[in-house]
C-alpha positions as CSV (number, residue, x, y, z in Angstrom):
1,X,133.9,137.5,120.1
2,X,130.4,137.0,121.8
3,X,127.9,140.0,120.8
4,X,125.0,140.4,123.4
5,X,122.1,142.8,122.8
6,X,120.0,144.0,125.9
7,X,121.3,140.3,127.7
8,X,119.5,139.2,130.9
9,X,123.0,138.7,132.3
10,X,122.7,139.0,135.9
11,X,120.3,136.5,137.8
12,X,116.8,138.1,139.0
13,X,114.8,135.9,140.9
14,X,113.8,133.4,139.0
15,X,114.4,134.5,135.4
16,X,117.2,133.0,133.5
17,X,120.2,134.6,132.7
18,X,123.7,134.3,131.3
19,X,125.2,134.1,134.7
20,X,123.3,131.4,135.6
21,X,123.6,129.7,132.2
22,X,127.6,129.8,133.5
23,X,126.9,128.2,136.1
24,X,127.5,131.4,138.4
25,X,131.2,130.4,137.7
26,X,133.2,133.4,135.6
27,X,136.1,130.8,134.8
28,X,133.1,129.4,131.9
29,X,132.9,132.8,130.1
30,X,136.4,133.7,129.6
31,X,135.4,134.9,125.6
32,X,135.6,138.5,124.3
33,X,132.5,139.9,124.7
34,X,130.2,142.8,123.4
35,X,127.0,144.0,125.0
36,X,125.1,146.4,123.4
37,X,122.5,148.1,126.0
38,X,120.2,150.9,125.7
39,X,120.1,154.1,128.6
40,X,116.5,154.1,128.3
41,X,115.8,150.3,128.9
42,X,113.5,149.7,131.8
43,X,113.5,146.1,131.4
44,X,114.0,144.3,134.6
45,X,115.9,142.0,133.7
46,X,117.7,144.0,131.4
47,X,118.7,147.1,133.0
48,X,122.0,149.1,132.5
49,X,123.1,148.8,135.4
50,X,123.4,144.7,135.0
51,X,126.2,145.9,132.2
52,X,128.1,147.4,135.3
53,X,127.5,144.4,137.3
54,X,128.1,141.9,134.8
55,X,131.2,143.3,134.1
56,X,132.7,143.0,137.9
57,X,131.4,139.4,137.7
58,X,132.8,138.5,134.5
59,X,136.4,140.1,135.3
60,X,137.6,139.5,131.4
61,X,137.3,141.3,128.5
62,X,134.1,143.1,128.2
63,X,133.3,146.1,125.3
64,X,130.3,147.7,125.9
65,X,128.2,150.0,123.6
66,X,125.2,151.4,124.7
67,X,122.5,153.2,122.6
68,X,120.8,156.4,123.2
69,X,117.9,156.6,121.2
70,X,113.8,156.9,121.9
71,X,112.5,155.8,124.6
72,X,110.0,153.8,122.3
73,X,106.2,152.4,123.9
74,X,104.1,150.1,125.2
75,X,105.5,147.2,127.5
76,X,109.7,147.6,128.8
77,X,110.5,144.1,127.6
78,X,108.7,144.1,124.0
79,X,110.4,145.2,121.0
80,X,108.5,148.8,120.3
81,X,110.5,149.7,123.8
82,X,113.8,151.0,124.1
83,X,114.8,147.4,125.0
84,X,113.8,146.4,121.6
């Protein structure tokens, strides 16, 4: 099993992400996976709603857990935010 936590897994612009690691070809990540997200993560490039996405794109076996905790501060993509 493959465990993810707050994954850039879609493709945003130019950033990298899992999808594009794959090659944008599903076939390539045919593993059990685990993503753990957080509600609260404002993150672009890791926002919930890529968990939703990711999961129609991947079209395997996908677990997801997603944390509820503080909202946390300073910059969405740094580790004292609720992406961290």
């Amino acid at each position: 099993m493959v465990v993810l936590t707050a994954p850039m897994l879609m493709t945003h612009g130019n950033q990298p992400s899992f999808q594009q690691a794959m090659s944008n070809n599903p076939a390539k990540a045919q593993l059990p996976f685990l993503v753990i997200g957080h509600r609260k993560d404002t993150c672009a490039y890791t926002l919930p709603a890529s968990i939703e996405a990711f999961r129609k794109w991947h079209g395997g076996k996908l677990d997801v857990t997603m944390l509820d905790g503080p909202d946390g501060k300073g910059d969405p993509c740094e580790a004292q935010a609720a992406h961290g």
